[in-house]
N, C-alpha and C positions, 0 to 999 in steps of 0.2 A: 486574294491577298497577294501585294508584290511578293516576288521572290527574295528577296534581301530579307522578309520578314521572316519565311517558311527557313531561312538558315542555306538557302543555296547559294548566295555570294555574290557577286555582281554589285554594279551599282546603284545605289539606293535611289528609285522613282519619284521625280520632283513634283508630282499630282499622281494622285492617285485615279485608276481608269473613273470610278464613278464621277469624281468628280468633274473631270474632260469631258464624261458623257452626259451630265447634266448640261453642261458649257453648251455642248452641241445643241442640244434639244432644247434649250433656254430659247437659243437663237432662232431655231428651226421654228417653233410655237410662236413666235413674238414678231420673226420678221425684221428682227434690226439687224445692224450691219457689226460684220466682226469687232469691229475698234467702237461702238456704242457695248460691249457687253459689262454688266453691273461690275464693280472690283470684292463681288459677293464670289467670282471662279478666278481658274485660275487667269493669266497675260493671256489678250485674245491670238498673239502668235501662236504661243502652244497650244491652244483649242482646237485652232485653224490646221495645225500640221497636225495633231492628231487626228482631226477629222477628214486632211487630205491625205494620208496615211491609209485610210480607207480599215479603220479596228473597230469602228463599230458596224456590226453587220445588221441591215432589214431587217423587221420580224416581222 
């Protein structure tokens, strides 16, 4: 759950992580290029910096 939710303050998360992390793995699975992603996630900039940001870790 973002923080801004939990009442710790800050400001409030323009995507929420799942759904960046489907973004990522939409693309990873599929193979298409950042700027082909459906307008079903969120702008493929934020996906992309989230995903170069390096927040989602291997399992």
């Amino acid at each position: 759950m973002p923080g801004w939710l939990a009442g710790r303050g800050g400001r409030p998360e323009g995507y929420y992580h799942r759904q960046m992390t489907d973004a990522v793995r939409y693309r990873v699975d599929n193979g298409i290029k950042w700027r082909a992603m459906p307008a079903d996630f969120p702008p493929w900039p934020r996906a992309y910096a989230f995903f170069a940001a390096g927040v989602i870790r291997g399992s």
